[in-house]
C-alpha positions, 0 to 999 in steps of 0.5 A, a space after each residue: 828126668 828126676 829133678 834133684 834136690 838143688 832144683 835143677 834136672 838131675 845128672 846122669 854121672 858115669 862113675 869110674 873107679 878101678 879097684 871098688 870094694 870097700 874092703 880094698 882101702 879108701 877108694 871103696 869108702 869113697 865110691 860106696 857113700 859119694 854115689 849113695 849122696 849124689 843119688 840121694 841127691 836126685 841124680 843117676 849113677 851109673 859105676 863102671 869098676 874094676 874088681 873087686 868090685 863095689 858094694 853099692 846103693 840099690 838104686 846105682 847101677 853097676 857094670 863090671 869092668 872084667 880083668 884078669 884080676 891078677 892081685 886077688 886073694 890068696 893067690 896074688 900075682 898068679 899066671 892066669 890059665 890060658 883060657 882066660 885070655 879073652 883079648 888083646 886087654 888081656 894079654 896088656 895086663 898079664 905083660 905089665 904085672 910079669 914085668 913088675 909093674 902095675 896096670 890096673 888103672 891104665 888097662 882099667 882105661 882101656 876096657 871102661 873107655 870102650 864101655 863108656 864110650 857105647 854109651 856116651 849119649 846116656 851120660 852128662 859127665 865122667 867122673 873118674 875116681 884116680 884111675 887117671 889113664 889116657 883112655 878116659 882122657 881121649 874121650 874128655 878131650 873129644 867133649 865128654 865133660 869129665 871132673 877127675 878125683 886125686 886124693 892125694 900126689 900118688 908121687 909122694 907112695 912112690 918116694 915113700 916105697 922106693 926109699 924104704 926098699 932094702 937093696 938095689 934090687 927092691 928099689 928098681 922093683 919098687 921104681 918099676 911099680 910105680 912105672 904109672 905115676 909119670 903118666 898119670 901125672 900127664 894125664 892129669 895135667 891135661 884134664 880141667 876140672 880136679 877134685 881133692 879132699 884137702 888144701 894140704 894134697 892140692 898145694 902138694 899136687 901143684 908143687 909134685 905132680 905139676 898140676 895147675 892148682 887153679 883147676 883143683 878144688 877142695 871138697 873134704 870127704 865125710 864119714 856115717 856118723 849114724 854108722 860110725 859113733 860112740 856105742 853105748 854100754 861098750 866100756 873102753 879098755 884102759 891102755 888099749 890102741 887101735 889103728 888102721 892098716 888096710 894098706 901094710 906099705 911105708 906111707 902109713 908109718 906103722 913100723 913107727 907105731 909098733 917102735 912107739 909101741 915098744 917105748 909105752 909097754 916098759 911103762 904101761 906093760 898091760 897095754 895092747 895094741 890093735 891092728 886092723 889089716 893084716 900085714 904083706 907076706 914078708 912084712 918088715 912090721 911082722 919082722 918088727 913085733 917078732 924082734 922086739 918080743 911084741 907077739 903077745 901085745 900086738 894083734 894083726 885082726 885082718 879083714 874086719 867087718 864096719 860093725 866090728 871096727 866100730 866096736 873096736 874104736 868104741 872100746 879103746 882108749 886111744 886110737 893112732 893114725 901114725 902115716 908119714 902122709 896122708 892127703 886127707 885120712 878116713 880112719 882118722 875121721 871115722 875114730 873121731 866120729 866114735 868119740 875115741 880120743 885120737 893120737 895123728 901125726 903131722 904128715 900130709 894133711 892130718 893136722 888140717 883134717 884133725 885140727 890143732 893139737 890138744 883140740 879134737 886130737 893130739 899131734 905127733 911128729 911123723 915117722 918118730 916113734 918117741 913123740 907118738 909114744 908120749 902122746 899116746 901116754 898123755 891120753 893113759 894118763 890124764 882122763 880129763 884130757 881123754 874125755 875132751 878130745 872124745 867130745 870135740 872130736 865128735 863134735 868136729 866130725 858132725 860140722 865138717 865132715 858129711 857125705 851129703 856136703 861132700 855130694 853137694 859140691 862134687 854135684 856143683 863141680 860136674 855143672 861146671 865141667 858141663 857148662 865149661 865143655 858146652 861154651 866150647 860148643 863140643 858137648 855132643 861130639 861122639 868120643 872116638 872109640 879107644 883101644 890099644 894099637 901097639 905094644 910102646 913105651 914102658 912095655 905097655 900099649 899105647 893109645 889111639 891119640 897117646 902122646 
């Protein structure tokens, strides 16, 4: 067994995340650099994801988790045809999406739970990436040590979505979507060692989700910084915003950033506004643009390579992360590690993570569109201020945000899990075996062992 670089034997790491793909939003991010750092570190990973699946490091292994992949594009929410129903997994799936609500992290569970469990004597921890499902909880509470990731309450999306849904009918829709929050919350309650990425997510995790904030510990997640800087010879164009939406849904607060958009064009009516992301089908921030004759100046890119957003945050003048909350943000570091002088909200975590207002970046107040204007402006218009918050905010990414720092002490939280399950004397029994019994509450299939 490899020795890793803090001098001790090397972890065999069963990595688990529902939904891989970098180009699926943070969790992607998050499995693609952490597992690169752990293996750069001397430990094995092995990634257990549902699709679409990961781009990882050579040296990771990957097992695809099948499903029945039912939000793919461009056919999302499409009836699979009868022959691709292969098992009992399958037909739990299908069921939950018909009904309106979500499955993937619960039947996710099922299917990586067996998986894992064929295997249990290759593995020294699970870490589960906030899947949070009782199939990965049955084999913790059987021995298996297990370090889980919460990013940030998935409490505060529900509250979010079901507020901004327009009718009685959208709001149950939206309510029954998030069916999985009460029993994620359950599970997390129950498992004992909790990673999360700033102070902001673990006190609204104690306060929302009524999870011991004891258990949690903070390890602030990182960016490329050979990837992610300033371009040389690529000339910022003036009264130019760019922004992030992989996610098109209230919590990110970009119906806010198209208002603040629509206040800074009578001044400055050459600026231009840069979406990365393409909007849901229906958008209320397409409807938006429409309605407040934006067409012109706002720019939905979609599906943009690293390179390109690279290039992009390089040659604007200010780049804006307008959320309503956020436990941590990846666009927000991945902006100030390209020099691009930054406007956030106050929402979530976002000041803990850009830091004070004037600094390494400018801060709004969430959800109002004349303060994240005004701030927008003071970059257009003072470029001393613009050259300062480009400089500090590089130079706040390079001390506090690494994917080594992060791998580090996420490596440090597994041993601890380990050593808590060995003074148990627990650590070598065999998990039982998790499948789905019966068809229960909420119309989806209750575990072996589910409360």
């Amino acid at each position: 067994m490899e020795v890793s670089e803090e001098g001790e034997r090397g972890l065999r790491i069963a990595f688990c995340v529902y939904r891989g793909n970098p180009f699926s939003g943070g969790q992607g991010v998050y499995t693609k650099y952490l597992t690169g750092a752990l293996l750069d570190l001397g430990h094995s990973v092995t990634v257990f994801s549902g699709p679409p699946y990961p781009e990882l490091d050579p040296r990771a292994e990957l097992v695809k988790v099948k499903s029945l992949d039912l939000y793919r594009q461009p056919d999302p929410f499409r009836v699979p045809r009868l022959e691709e129903f292969e098992s009992v997994f399958d037909l739990v799936e299908f069921g939950l999406m018909s009904t309106g609500a979500f499955p993937e992290p619960r039947v996710f569970g099922y299917r990586a739970g067996r998986l894992i469990a064929e295997r249990a004597d290759e593995f020294d921890v699970i870490h589960d990436n906030q899947s949070l499902n009782w199939s990965l909880l049955r084999l913790h509470l059987d021995g298996m040590p297990m370090v889980a990731s919460i990013h940030h309450p998935i409490t505060v999306d529900r509250r979010l979505d079901i507020k901004a849904a327009k009718g009685l009918k959208a709001k149950f829709g939206a309510y029954r979507w998030y069916g999985f929050v009460r029993h994620q919350c359950e599970v997390a309650r129950r498992i004992n060692s909790i990673l999360t990425v700033s102070e902001t997510s673990r006190r609204d995790m104690a306060s929302l989700m009524g999870i011991d904030p004891e258990k949690v510990s903070v390890v602030p997640i990182g960016v490329d910084t050979t990837v992610f800087r300033p371009l040389p010879g690529v000339e910022r164009v003036p009264f130019t915003v760019v922004t992030t939406a992989s996610a098109d849904v209230p919590l990110k607060g970009l119906v806010h950033l198209v208002k603040a958009f629509s206040i800074l064009v009578r001044n400055y009516p050459q600026a231009r506004l840069s979406i990365i992301g393409a909007p849901r089908p229906g958008s209320e921030v397409q409807r938006l643009v429409d309605r407040l004759g934006l067409r012109g100046q706002v720019e939905f890119l979609g599906k943009v390579s690293q390179e390109e957003i690279v290039r992009l945050y390089s040659a604007s003048q200010v780049a804006c992360v307008p959320s309503l909350y956020e436990g941590f943000s990846l666009p927000a570091i991945e902006a100030m590690a390209c020099g691009t002088p930054l406007v956030a909200t106050d929402g979530g975590a976002l000041p803990e993570v850009v830091g004070n207002d004037g600094e390494a970046g400018l801060i709004a107040r969430a959800g109002d569109a004349t303060s994240i204007a005004k701030q927008i402006a003071r970059v257009f218009d003072n470029a001393p201020l613009a050259s300062s918050l480009s400089h500090h905010a590089r130079l706040r990414v390079l001390a506090r945000y690494s994917w080594r720092s992060a791998a580090i002490a996420t490596a440090e939280a597994y041993r601890a899990a380990i050593d808590e399950v060995r003074g148990t004397g627990r650590m070598n029994e065999p998990p039982h075996e998790v499948v789905p019994i019966a068809l229960g509450r909420d119309s989806t299939a209750a575990v072996g062992g589910e409360p």
